[in-house]
C-alpha positions as CSV (number, residue, x, y, z in Angstrom):
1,X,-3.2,27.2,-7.4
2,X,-5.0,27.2,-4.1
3,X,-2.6,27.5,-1.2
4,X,-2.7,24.5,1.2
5,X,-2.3,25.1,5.3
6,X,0.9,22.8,5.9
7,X,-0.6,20.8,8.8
8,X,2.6,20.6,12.0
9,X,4.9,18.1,11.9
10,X,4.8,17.5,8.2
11,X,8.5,15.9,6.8
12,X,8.6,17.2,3.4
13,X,8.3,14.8,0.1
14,X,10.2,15.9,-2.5
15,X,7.2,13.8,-4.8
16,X,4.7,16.1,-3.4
17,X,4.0,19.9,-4.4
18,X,2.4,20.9,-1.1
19,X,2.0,18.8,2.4
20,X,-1.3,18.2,3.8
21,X,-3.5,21.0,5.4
22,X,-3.8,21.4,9.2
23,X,-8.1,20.7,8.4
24,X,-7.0,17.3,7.0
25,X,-5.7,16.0,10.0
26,X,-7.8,17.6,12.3
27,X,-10.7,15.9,10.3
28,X,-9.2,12.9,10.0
29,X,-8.5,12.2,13.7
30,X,-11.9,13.3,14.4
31,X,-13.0,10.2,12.9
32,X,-10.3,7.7,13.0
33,X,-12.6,4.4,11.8
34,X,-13.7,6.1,8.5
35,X,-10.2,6.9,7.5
36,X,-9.2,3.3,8.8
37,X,-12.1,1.5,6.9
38,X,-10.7,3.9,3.6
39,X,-7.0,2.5,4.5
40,X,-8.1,-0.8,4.1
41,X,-9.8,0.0,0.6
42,X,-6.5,2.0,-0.2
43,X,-4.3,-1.0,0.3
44,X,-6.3,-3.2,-1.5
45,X,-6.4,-0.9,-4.5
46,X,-3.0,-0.5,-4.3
47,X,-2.0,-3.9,-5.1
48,X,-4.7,-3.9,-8.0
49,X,-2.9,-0.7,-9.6
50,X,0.5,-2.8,-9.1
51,X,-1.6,-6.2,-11.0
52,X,-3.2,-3.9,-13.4
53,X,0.0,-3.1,-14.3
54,X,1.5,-6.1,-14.9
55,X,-1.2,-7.4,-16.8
56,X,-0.8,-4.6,-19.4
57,X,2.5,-4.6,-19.8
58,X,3.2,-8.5,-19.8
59,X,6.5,-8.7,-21.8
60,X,7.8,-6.5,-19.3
61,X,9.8,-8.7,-17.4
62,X,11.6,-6.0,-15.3
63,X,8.4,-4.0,-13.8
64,X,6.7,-7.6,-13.1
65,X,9.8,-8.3,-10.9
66,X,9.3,-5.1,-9.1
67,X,6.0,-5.0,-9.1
68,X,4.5,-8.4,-8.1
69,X,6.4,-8.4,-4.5
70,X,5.0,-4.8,-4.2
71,X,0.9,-6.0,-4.8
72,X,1.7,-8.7,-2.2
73,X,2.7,-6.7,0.2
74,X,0.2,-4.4,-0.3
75,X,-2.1,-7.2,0.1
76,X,-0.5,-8.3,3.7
77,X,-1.1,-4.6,4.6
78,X,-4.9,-4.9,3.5
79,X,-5.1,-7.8,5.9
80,X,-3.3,-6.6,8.5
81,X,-5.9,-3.7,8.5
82,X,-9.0,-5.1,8.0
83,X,-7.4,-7.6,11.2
84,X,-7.5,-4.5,13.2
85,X,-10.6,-3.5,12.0
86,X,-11.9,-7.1,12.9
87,X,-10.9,-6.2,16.6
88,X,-11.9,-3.0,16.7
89,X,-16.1,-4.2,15.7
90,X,-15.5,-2.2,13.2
91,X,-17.1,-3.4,9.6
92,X,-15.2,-2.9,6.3
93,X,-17.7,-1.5,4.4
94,X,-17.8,0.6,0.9
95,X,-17.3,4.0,1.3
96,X,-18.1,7.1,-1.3
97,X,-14.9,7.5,-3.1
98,X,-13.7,11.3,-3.0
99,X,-12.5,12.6,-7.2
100,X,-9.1,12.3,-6.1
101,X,-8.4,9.0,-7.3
102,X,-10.0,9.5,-10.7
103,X,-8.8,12.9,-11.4
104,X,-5.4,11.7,-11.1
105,X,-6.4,8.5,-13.8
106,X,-7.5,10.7,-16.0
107,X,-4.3,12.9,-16.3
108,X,-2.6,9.9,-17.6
109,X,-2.0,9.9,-21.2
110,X,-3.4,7.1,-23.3
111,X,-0.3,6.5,-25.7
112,X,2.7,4.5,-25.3
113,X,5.1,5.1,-23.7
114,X,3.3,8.0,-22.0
115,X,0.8,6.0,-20.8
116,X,3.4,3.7,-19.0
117,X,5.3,6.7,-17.3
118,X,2.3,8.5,-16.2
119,X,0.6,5.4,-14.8
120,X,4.0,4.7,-13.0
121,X,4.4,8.1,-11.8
122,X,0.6,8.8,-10.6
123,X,0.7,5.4,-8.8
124,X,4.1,6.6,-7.3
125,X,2.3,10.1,-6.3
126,X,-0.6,8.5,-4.4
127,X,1.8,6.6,-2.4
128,X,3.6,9.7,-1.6
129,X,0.7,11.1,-0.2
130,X,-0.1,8.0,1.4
131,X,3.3,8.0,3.2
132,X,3.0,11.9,4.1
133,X,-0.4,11.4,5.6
134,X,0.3,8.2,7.5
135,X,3.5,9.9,8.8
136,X,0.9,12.7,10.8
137,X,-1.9,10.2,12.0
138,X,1.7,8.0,13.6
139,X,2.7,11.5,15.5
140,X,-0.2,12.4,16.1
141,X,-3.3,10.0,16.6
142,X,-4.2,9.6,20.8
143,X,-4.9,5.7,19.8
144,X,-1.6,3.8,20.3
145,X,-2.7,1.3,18.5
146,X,-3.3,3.6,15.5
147,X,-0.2,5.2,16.1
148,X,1.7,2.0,16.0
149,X,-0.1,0.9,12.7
150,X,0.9,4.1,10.7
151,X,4.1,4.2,11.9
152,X,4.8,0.6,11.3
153,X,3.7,1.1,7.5
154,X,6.0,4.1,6.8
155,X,8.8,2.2,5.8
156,X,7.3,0.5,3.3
157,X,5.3,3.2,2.0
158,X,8.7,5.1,1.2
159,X,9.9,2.1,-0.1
160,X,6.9,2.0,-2.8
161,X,6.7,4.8,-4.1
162,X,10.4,4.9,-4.4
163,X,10.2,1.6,-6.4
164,X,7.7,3.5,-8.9
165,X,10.5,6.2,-9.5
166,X,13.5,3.9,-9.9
167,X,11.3,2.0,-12.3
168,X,10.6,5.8,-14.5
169,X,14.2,6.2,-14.3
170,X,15.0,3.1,-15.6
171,X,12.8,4.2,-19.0
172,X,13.2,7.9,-19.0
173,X,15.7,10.5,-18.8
174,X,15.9,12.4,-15.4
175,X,14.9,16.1,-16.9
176,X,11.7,14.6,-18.3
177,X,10.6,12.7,-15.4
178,X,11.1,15.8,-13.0
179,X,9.2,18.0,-15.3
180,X,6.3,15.7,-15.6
181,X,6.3,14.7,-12.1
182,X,6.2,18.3,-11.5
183,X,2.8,18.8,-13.8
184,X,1.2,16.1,-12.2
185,X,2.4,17.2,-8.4
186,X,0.9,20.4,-8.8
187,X,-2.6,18.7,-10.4
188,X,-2.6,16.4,-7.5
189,X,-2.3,19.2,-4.9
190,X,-4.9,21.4,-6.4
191,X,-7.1,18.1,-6.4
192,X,-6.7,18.4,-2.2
193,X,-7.2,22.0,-1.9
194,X,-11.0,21.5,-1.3
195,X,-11.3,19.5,1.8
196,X,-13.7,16.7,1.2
197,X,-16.5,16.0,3.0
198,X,-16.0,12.8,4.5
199,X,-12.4,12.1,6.2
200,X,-10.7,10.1,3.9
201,X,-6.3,8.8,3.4
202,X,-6.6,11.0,-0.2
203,X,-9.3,13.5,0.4
């Protein structure tokens, strides 16, 4: 596996098998309205991965309890960016999407209840990363108002993917979920080894 430069000020994840390079953030501040336009499409696609769910699983009372509060807020946080976007003259527009996201789809299983615990635990993974990367742009963006933004979302981004482990452990045993998680965590790090070319939140 490709070793990954931990970039400073990284709090460790226990969800994630290596913390962000020092390139991603330096690339990513570089261009701070390309990462926020791809925040804005992260949010949004987050709540979809939280309906999609739902929908596929709809005699699953207990995940639609969990999961429908998480797509709204989701949704509030897809607003709440494109609202600073709004001020900012700065159009949400569609941006190349890096392999990441697929990649990560495809290592999910397509039988039951595989399916279910890696779709729960890849979901859970992305917003790992999500909270890990938000954490370094909060410390360490110049923009106070950017700043402010990532900062005010880390909370609920621990509090997600959080929510997509207590919902594996619910399901699974523990020794199964940490040994998959652990396949998939490595996968996903190899996945950012490669900076991509465009600054993106999972690039």
């Amino acid at each position: 596996m490709s070793a990954l430069a931990p970039a400073p000020e990284t709090a460790r994840i226990r969800w994630l098998a290596q913390a962000s390079s020092a390139a991603w953030l330096e690339q990513a501040l570089a261009h701070p309205d390309l990462v926020l336009i791809d925040h804005a499409h992260c949010e949004r696609k987050a709540a979809g991965v939280a309906l999609q769910l739902m929908f596929r699983y709809p005699s699953d009372t207990a995940l639609a309890e969990a999961l429908s509060p998480l797509a709204r807020e989701e949704l509030e946080h897809f607003e709440h960016v494109l609202a600073l976007l709004q001020r900012r003259g700065v159009a949400l527009r569609p941006l190349a999407a890096p392999p990441y996201g697929a990649a990560l789809a495809g290592k999910v299983r397509r039988q039951e209840p595989e399916r279910l615990l890696d779709s729960l635990l890849v979901a859970g993974l992305i917003e790992a990363r999500s909270h890990e990367r938000m954490a370094l742009l909060a410390a360490h963006s110049l923009d106070p108002e950017l700043a402010d933004l990532y900062g005010d979302l880390l909370a609920s981004e621990a509090r997600h993917f959080g929510l997509y482990w207590v919902l594996c452990e619910r399901r699974w045993p523990r020794p199964e979920l940490v040994r998959r998680l652990g396949e998939l965590a490595t996968f996903e790090a190899e996945r950012l080894a490669n900076l991509h070319p465009e600054p993106r939140m999972h690039s």
